[in-house]
C-alpha positions as CSV (number, residue, x, y, z in Angstrom):
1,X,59.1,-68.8,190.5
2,X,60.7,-65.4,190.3
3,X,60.2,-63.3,187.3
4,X,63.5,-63.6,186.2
5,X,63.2,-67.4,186.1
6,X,60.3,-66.9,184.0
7,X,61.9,-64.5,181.7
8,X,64.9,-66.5,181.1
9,X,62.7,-69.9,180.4
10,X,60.4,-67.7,178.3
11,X,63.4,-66.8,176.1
12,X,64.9,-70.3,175.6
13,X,61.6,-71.7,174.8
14,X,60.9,-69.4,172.0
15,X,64.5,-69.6,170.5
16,X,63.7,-72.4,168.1
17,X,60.7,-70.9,166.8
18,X,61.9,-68.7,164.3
19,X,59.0,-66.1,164.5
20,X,59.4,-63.3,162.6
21,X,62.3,-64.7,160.8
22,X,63.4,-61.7,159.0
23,X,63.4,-59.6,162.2
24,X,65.4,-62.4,163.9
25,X,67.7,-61.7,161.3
26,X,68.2,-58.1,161.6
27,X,68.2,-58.8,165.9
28,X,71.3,-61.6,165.2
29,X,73.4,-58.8,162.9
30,X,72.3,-56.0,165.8
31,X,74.1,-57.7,168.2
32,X,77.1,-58.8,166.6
33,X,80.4,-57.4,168.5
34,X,80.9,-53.9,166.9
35,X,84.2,-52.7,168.2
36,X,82.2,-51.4,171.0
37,X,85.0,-50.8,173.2
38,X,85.3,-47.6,174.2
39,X,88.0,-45.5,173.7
40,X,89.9,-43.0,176.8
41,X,88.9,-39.9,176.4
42,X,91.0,-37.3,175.0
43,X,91.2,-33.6,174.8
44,X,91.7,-33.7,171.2
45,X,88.6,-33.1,169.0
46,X,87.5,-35.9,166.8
47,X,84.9,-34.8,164.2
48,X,84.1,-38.8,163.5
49,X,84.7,-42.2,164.4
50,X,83.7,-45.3,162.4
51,X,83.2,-48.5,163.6
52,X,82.7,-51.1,160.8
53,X,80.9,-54.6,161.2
54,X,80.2,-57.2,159.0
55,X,81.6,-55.0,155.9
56,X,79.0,-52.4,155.2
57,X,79.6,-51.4,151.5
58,X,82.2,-48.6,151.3
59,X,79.7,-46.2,149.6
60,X,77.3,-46.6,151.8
61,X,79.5,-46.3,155.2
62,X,80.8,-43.3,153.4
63,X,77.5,-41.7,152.7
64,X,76.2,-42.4,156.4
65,X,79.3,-41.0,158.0
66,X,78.7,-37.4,155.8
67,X,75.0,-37.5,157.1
68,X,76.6,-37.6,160.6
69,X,79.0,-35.2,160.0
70,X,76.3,-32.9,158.4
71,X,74.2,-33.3,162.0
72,X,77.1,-32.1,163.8
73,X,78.4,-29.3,162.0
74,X,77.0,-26.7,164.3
75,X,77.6,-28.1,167.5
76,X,75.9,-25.7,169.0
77,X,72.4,-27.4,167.7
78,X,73.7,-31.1,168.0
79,X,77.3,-31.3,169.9
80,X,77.4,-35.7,169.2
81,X,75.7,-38.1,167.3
82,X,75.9,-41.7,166.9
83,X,74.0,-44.0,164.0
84,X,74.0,-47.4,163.9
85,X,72.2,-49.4,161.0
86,X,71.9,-52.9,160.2
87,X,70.3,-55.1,157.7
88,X,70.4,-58.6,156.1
89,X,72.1,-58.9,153.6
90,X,73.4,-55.0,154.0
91,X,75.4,-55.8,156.9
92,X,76.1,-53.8,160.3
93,X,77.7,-50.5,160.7
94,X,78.0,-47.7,163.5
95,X,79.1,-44.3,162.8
96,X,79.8,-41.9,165.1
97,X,80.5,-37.9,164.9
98,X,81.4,-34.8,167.6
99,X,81.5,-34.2,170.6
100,X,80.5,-36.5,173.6
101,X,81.6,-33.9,175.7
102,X,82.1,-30.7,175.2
103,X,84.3,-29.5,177.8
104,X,86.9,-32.1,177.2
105,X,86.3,-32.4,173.8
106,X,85.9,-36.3,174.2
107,X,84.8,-37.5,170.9
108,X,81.6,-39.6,170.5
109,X,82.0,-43.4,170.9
110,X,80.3,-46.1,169.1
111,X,79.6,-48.0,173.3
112,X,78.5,-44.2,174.7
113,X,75.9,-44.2,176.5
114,X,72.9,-42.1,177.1
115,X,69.4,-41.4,178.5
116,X,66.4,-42.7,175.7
117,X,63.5,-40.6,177.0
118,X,60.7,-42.3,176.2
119,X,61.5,-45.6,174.4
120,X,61.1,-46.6,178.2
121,X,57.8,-46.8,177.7
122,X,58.3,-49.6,175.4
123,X,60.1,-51.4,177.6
124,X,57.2,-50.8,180.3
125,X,54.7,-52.1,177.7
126,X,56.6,-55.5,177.4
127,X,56.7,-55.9,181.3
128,X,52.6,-55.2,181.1
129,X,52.3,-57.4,178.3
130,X,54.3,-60.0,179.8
131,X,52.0,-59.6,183.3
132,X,48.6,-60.0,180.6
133,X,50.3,-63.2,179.8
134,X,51.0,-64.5,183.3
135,X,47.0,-63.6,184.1
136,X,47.7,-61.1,186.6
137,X,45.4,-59.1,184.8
138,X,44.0,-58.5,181.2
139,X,44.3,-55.6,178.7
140,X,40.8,-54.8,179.2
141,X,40.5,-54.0,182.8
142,X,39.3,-51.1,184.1
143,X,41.6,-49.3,186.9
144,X,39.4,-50.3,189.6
145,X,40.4,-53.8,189.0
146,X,43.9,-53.1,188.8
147,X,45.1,-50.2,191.2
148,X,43.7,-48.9,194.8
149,X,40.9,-46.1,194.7
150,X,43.2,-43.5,195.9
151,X,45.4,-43.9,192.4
152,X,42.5,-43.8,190.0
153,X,40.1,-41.3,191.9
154,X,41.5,-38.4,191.4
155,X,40.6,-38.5,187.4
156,X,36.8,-37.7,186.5
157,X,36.6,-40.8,184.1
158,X,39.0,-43.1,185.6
159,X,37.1,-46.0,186.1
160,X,36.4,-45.9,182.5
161,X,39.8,-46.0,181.9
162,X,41.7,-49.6,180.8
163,X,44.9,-51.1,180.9
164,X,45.3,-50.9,176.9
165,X,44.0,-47.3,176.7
166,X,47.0,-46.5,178.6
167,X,49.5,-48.5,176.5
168,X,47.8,-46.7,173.6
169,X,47.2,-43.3,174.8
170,X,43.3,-43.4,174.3
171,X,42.5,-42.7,178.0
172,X,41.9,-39.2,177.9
173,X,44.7,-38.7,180.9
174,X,45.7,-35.3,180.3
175,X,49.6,-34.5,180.0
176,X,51.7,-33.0,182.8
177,X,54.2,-31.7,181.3
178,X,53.7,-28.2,180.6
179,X,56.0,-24.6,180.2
180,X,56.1,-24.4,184.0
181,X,57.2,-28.2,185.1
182,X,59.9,-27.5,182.2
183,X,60.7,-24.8,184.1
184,X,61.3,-26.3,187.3
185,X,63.3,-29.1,185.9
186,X,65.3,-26.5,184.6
187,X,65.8,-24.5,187.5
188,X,66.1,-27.8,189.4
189,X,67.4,-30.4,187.9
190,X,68.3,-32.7,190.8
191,X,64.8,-32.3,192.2
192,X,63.5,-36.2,192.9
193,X,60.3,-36.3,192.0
194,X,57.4,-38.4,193.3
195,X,54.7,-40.2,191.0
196,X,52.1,-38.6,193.1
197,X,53.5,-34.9,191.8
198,X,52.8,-36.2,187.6
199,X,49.2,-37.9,188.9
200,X,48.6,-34.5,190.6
201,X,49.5,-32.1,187.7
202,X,47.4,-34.4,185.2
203,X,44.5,-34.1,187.3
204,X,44.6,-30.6,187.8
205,X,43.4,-30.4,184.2
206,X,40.1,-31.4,182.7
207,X,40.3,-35.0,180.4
208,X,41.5,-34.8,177.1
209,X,38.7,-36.8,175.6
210,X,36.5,-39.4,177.5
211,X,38.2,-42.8,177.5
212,X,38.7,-44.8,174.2
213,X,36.8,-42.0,172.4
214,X,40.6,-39.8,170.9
215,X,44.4,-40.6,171.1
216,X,46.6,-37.9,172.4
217,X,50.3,-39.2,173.4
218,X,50.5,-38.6,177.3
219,X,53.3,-39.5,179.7
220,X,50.5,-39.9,182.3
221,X,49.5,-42.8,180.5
222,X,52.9,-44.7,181.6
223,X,53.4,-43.2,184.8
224,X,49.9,-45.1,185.7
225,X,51.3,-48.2,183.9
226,X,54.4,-48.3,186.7
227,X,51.9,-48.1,189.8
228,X,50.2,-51.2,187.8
229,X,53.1,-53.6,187.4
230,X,54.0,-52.3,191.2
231,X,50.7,-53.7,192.0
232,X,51.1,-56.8,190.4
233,X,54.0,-57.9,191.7
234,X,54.8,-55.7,194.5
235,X,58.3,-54.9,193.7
236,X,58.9,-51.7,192.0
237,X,58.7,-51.3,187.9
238,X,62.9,-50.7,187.6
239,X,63.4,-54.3,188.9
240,X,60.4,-55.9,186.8
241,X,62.3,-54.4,183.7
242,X,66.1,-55.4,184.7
243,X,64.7,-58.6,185.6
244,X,62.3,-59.3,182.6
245,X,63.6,-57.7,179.7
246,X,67.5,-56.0,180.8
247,X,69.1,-58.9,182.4
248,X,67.3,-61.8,180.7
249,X,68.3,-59.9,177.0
250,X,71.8,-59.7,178.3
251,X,71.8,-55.5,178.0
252,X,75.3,-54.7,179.0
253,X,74.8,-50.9,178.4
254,X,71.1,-50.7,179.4
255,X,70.2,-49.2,183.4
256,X,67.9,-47.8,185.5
257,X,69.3,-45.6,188.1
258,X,67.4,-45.4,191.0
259,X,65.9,-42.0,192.2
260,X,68.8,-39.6,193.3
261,X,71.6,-41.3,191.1
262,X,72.5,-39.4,188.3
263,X,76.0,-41.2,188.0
264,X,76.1,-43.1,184.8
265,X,78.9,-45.8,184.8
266,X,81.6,-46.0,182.0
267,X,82.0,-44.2,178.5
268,X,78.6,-42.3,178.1
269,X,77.9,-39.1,176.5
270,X,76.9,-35.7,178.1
271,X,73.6,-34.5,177.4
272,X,72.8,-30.5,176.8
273,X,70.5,-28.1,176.1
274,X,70.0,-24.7,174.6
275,X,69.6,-21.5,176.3
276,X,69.8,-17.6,175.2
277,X,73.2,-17.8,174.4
278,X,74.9,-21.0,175.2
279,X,74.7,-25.0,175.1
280,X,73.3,-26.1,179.3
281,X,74.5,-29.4,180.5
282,X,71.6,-31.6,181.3
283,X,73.5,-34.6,182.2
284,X,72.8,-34.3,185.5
285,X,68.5,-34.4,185.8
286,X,67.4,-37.1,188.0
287,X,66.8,-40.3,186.5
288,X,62.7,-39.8,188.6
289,X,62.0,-36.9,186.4
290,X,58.9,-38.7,184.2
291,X,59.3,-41.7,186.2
292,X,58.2,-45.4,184.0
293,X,57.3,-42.6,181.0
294,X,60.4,-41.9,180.5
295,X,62.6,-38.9,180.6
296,X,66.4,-39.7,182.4
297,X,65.0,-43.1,183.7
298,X,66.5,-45.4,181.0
299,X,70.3,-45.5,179.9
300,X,71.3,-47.5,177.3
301,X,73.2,-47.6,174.2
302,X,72.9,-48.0,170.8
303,X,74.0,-51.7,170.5
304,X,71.7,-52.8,172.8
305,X,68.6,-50.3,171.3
306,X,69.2,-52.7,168.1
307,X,69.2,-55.9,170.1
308,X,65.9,-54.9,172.5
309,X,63.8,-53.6,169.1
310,X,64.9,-57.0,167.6
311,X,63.6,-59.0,170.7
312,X,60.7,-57.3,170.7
313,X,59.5,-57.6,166.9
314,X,60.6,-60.9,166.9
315,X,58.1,-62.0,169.8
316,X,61.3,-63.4,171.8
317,X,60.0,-61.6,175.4
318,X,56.8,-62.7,174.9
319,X,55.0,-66.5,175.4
320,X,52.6,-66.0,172.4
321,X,52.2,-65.0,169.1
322,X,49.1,-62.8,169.9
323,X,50.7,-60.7,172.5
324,X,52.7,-59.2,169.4
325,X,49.9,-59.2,167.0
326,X,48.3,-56.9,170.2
327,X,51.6,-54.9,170.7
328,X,51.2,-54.2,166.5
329,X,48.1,-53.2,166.6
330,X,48.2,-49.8,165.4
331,X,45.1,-47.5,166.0
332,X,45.3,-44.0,163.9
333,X,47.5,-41.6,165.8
334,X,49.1,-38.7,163.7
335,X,52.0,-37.3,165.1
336,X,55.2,-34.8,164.4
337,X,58.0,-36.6,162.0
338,X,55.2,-38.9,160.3
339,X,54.1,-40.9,163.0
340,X,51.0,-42.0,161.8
341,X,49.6,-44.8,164.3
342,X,50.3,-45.9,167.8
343,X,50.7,-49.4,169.1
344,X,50.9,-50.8,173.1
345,X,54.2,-48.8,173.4
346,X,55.2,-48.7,169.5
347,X,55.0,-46.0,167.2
348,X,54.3,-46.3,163.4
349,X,55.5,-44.1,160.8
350,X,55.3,-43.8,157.0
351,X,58.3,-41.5,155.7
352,X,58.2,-39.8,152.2
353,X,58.6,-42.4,149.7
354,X,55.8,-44.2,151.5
355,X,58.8,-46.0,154.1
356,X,57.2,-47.6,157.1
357,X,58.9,-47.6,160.1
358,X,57.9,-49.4,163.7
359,X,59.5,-48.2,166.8
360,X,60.2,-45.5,169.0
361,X,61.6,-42.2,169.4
362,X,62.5,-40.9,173.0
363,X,63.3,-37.2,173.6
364,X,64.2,-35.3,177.2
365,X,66.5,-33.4,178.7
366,X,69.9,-33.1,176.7
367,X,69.0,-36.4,174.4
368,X,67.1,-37.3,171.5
369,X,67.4,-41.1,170.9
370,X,65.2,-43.3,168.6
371,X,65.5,-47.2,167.2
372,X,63.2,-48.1,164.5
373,X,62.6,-50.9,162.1
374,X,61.9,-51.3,158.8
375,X,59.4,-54.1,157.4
376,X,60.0,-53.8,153.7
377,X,63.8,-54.0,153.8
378,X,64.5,-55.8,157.1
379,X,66.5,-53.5,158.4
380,X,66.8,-51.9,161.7
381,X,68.2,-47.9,162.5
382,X,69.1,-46.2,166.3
383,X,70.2,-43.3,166.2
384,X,71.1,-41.1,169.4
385,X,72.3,-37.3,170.3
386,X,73.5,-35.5,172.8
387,X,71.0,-32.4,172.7
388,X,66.9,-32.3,172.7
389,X,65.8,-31.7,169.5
390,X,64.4,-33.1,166.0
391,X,66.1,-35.8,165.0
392,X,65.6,-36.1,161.2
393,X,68.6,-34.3,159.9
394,X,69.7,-37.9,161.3
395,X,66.9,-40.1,160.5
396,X,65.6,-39.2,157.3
397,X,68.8,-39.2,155.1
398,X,69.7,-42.3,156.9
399,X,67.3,-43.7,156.2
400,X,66.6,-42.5,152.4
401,X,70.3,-43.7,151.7
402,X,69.3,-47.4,153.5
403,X,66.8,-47.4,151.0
404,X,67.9,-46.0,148.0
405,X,69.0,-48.2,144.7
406,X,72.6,-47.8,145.9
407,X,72.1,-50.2,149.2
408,X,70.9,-52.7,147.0
């Protein structure tokens, strides 16, 4: 049976279970219709745009919108932004504000869409847990039981190394991307790049830490985890994830370009970048730069960031309970923006005031993207923008305002 098949039955046999029932909640209200049709561009600049669902409180809406417009005030930091929040008993709003391309002046739309860096990698981590399922292999195997000798011999320690130490960035891999590959993609951008060249870089440097013994976040990690799924079921990781987790979750806005395509189909928004004296346009990097870690590889859209996060927590792409419970389970992993643990492809942060958030934020060339979810309130956040860079004049009075005693 194909994995599709499987994917699909897997979904309609967990619907009536009602795991997670809070989540499910947020993950019906995330993918309610949200006036997601775009508009035609225009050459007139728009500094916002609102789309209103099930009635968000005035106030709030209000409040939301002025973060947004705060974000986007100097366009040359942030040129476009788009929030969307959701909640139960809160209702669902998206906000837009700027610029989704400058040129034009083509305002931000609520449907734009745009490349999500690494919250790929938590869409890998559901195809690997989905595979751990299926018994093609288990979290605890070593490489040599899961890839050829030429993919795993070129690290000192990597028979050491196993398939959850990946997922949770405790093998030790070292990173690859450094000043001088930034450089290249720079100077290059429509270079297609090769597994083989990340593998290469990584090895080139002496481990991290030995495996299982440290955590240090490395796209290495993920770029090993895409040679494993192609492995396991001999087709390549872009048509495990379509046919798993994209097509099965009915992700209208959601895509994979293959190596060489940097077209994106429909409204989307331009991505950019700073330099000595003027905003670059990074829209076109190939989609192969990081590979199954990330980078250009996913496109997606904010509507369907909500709907996959709410899948997810809610256990809906997997068989059994467990497989979340592993996916949850957080080891210590300090971070930038209070990330404080790391899952199998989830990050865990507590924000001032003691706020946790589960999700995951995914940063590359000309984007910033993250969708995040909130266990104490039930409610979910994505947020995305058009330029590389840190994220919580977005997040953090987003998500103080979610919070506050005036959303209650």
């Amino acid at each position: 049976m194909g994995s599709e098949t499987n994917a699909r039955d897997r979904l309609k046999r967990r619907a009536w279970l009602g795991f997670v029932s809070s989540v499910i909640a947020v993950a019906a209200l995330a993918a309610t219709a949200c006036g997601d049709g775009g508009s035609e561009a225009t050459s007139a600049p728009a500094t916002s745009t609102i789309a209103a669902e099930e009635a968000l409180g005035e106030r709030l809406a209000s409040q939301l919108q002025d973060v947004l417009d705060a974000a986007v005030a100097d366009p040359d930091v942030f040129p476009g932004a788009i929030l969307r929040v959701s909640g139960p008993g809160l209702g669902t709003w998206t906000g837009t504000a700027g610029m989704g391309e400058i040129a034009s002046r083509t305002p931000m739309r609520p449907d734009d869409k745009f490349r999500a860096g690494s919250i790929m990698k938590t869409f890998i981590s559901v195809v690997v847990l989905q595979l751990v399922e299926e018994g093609a292999f288990s979290l605890d195997d070593p490489l040599p039981a899961v890839l050829p000798e030429s993919s795993y011999s070129r690290f000192p320690d990597g028979d050491e190394i196993t398939v959850r130490m990946l997922l949770n960035h405790t093998s030790g891999l070292p990173e690859w991307l450094s000043p001088a590959v930034i450089g290249e993609i720079v100077a290059n951008p429509g270079k297609v790049w090769d597994v083989t060249e990340f593998l290469d870089l990584s090895a080139a440097q002496p481990p991290s830490f030995s495996p299982g013994s440290g955590y240090a976040y490395s796209n290495t990690d993920y770029n090993v985890l895409g040679l494993i799924i192609e492995g396991a079921t001999d087709r390549s990781w872009r048509e495990e994830v379509a046919a798993r987790v994209i097509g099965p979750l009915d992700l209208p806005g959601t895509l994979l370009p293959e190596p060489g395509d940097v077209s994106i189909p429909g409204n989307y928004a331009r991505g950019y970048g700073a330099s000595a004296d003027a905003l670059v346009d990074f829209t076109g990097v190939d989609p192969s730069m990081a590979g199954a870690a990330g980078g250009g590889a996913l496109v997606t859209s904010a509507l369907d960031l909500a709907r996959f996060l709410g899948a997810v927590l809610s256990g809906e792409l997997f068989e059994k309970e467990e497989t979340l419970q592993e996916m949850l389970a957080f080891i210590d992993a300090p971070g930038e923006g209070g990330q404080v643990g790391y899952g199998l492809g989830l990050q865990r942060y507590l924000l001032p005031g003691g706020i946790e958030v589960i999700g995951h934020l995914g940063s590359t060339a000309g984007y910033v993207a993250f969708m995040g979810y909130l266990p104490a309130s039930s409610m979910s956040i994505v947020a995305a923008l058009n330029s590389q860079g840190d994220p919580t004049p977005v997040l953090l009075p987003a998500v103080e305002i979610l919070t506050g005693p005036t959303s209650q």
